[in-house]
Structures are given as C-alpha cells and as structure tokens.
FIKOLNU-410773 format. One line per 5 residues: number of its first residue (from 1); for each residue x negated, y, z negated of C-alpha. Coordinates in steps of 0.02 Angstrom, whole numbers. Layout:
NUM = X,Y,Z ~ ...
//
This chain:
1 = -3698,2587,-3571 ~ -3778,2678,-3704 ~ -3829,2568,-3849 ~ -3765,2616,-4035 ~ -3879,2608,-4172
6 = -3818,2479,-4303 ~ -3830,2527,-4489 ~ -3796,2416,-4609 ~ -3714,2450,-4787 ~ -3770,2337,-4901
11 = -3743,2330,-5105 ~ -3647,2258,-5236 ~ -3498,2154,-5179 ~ -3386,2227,-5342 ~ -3448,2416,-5327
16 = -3333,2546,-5452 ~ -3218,2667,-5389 ~ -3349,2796,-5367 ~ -3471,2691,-5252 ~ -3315,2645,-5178
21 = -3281,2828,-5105 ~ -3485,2834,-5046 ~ -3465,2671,-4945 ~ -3329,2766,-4879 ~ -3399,2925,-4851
26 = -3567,2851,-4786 ~ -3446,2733,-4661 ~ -3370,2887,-4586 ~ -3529,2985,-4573 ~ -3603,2850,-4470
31 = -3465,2820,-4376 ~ -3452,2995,-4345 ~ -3644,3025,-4278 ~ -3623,2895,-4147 ~ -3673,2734,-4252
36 = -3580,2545,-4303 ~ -3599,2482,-4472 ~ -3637,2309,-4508 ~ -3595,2230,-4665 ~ -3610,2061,-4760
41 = -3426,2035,-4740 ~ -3369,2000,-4912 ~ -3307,2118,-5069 ~ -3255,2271,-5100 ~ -3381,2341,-5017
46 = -3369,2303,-4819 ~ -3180,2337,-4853 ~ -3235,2531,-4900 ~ -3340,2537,-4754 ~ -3214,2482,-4633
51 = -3073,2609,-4710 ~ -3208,2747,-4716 ~ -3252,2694,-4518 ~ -3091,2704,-4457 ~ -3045,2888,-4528
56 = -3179,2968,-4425 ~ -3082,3035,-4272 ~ -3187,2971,-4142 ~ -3178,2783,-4220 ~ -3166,2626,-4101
61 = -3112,2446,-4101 ~ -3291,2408,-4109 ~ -3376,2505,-4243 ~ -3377,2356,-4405 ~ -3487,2214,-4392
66 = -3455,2081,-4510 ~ -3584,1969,-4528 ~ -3508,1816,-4641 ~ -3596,1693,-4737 ~ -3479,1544,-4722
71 = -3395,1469,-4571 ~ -3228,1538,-4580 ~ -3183,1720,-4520 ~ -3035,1752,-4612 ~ -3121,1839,-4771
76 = -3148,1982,-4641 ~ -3003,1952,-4535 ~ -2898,2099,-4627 ~ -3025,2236,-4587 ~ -3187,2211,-4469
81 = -3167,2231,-4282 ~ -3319,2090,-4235 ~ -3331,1956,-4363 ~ -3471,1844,-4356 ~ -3449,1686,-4472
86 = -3638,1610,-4492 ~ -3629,1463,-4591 ~ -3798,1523,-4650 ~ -3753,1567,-4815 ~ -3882,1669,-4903
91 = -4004,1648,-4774 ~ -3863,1765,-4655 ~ -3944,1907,-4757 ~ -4098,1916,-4643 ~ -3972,1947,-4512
96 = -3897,2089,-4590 ~ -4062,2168,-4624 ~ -4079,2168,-4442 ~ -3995,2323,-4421 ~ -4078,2488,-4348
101 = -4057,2537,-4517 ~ -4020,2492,-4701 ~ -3926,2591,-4830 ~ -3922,2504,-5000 ~ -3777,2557,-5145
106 = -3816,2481,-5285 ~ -3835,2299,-5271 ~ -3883,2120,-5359 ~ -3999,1983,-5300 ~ -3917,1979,-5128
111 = -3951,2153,-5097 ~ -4121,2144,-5146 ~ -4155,1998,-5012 ~ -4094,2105,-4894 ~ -4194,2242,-4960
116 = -4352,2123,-4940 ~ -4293,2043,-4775 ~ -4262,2237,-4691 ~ -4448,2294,-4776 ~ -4527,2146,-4695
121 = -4426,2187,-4515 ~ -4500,2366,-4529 ~ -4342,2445,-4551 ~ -4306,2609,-4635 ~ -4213,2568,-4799
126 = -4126,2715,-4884 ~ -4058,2705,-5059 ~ -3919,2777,-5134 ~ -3944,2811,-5333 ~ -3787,2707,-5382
131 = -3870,2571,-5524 ~ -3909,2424,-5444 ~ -4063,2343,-5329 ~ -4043,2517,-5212 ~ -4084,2651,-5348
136 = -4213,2542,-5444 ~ -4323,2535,-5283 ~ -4284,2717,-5220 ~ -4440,2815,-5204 ~ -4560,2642,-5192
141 = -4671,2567,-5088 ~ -4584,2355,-5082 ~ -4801,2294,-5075 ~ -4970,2350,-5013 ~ -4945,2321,-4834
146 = -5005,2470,-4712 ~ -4843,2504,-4627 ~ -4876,2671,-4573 ~ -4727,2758,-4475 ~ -4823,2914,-4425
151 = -4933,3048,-4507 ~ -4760,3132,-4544 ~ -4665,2980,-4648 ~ -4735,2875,-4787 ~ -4650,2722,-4795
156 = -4552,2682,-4931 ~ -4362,2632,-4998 ~ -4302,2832,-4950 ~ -4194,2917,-5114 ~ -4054,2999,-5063
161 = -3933,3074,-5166 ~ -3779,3127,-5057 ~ -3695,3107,-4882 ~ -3808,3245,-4789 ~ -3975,3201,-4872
166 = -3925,3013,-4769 ~ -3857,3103,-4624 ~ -4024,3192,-4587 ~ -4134,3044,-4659 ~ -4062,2919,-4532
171 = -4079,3074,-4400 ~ -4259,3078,-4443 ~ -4300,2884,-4460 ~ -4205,2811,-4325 ~ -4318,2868,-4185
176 = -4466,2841,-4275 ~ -4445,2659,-4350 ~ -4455,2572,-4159 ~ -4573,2452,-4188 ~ -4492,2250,-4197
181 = -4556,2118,-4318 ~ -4628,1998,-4192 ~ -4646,1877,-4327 ~ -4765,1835,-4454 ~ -4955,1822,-4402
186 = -5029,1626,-4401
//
C-alpha cells in the first residue's frame, strides 16, 4: 500500500462565497495529485472541501478526514468519508496540524493554534491571502527557531496566491519537510 499524504485545510469556519470556491478548488487539486484532506470537521468550510474532493474524477470513499472536536459524529456525518469525533475540543487542533501539510484560508483564533501547533510539528504551512490568521502570517517566520529545511527553502508561513502556486508549493515541500517533532527537549 502506498501511503497518501494528508493535507489539511484549515480556516475560518464561516468563510464567504469566494473562499468558499478556493476550499473547493484547493480540495480537488489535492485530491487530484494523489493526496486526502483532513479537516476540523465543522462549518462551511470542511463542507467545501468535501464537495470540491469528490468532483475530482479519481475521488475515493476515503479521501475526507474529519477530525471533530466533540464526541458526536453527526456534524460530519452528511459529508466526510472517516469521521473522527475527539472529545478534545480545542486541544483536537494539534491533531489536525498533524497533517503532511497545512493550507490555511483565512482563519480566527482556531486557525492560528493550528497555525502554531503545525509550525511547532515542523510542517510546511502555506497561506492563502483570503483575510484572516492565513494571509496575516503569509511571508513570516512564526519565531526565531533555526528550522532550516535545506539550503534551497527558508522556512516560513509560504504566500500563495492561486491553485497552481499551491499545487507546485506542496510538490516542492512535501518531500522536503520529513523530519517528525519528537517532542519538546527537557
């Protein structure tokens, strides 16, 4: 078996029409190259990224992972093939960020936990420039840590301003960012 990278969407649970259409387009598009997509289960949102996962032709009954903060699955149960009901509230965020990748649109407090939590798991975070936690950090450096990738990639929250600039970032990331948090130093 051949493992699929997991990318998770992450952003704003009440995103407008027109991040709406990029959840979907970035849902197909990852779908499309071979990838799942994890989501935080709730809002407009993961429902964009499941509808945008399932129009990509070669689409499976295994490609939406909802990660859910409460107990009960049924706030998914309408559109993600794996639920996963936590009971962590919050705290299920650091699960999330556990993806192979992170791709913020727009966002609030929760998406900038996630943000944090997928910095501090050495995971390439790419940002959409839809207003919110996502476009404020595009371009930056989340704290003074030496996380150097390679002499090739300075690590930081990566801009990207359409559906191929994310198509070849993830391309390029993905097989560099290997390295697991083994957790945090005594």
């Amino acid at each position: 078996m051949v493992y699929k990278f997991q990318i998770a969407i992450i952003g704003g649970r009440d995103i407008d029409s027109d991040g709406e259409k990029m959840v979907e387009d970035i849902a197909k598009m990852i779908i499309e190259e071979g990838y799942r997509i994890v989501t935080g289960g709730l809002g407009v949102l993961p429902k964009a990224a499941h509808k945008g996962a399932k129009s990509a032709e070669n689409s499976t009954d295994s490609d939406t992972i909802s990660i859910l903060p409460g107990f009960d699955p049924k706030p998914a149960m309408e559109y993600s093939d794996i639920i996963i009901p936590t009971g962590l509230d919050a705290y299920r965020n650091a699960l999330v960020s556990n993806s192979d990748a992170i791709i913020a649109v727009g966002g609030g407090a929760g998406t900038l936990s996630e943000i944090a939590y997928a910095w501090q798991f050495r995971r390439p975070i790419i940002a959409t420039l839809v207003d919110g936690w996502g476009s404020n950090l595009a371009g930056e450096s989340i704290d003074s840590r030496n996380r150097k990738i390679d002499d090739s990639v300075e690590d930081i929250v990566f801009p990207c301003e359409n559906i191929g600039q994310i198509r070849l970032k993830l391309k390029q990331l993905l097989p560099l960012y290997t390295k697991r948090h083994r957790g945090i130093p005594e």
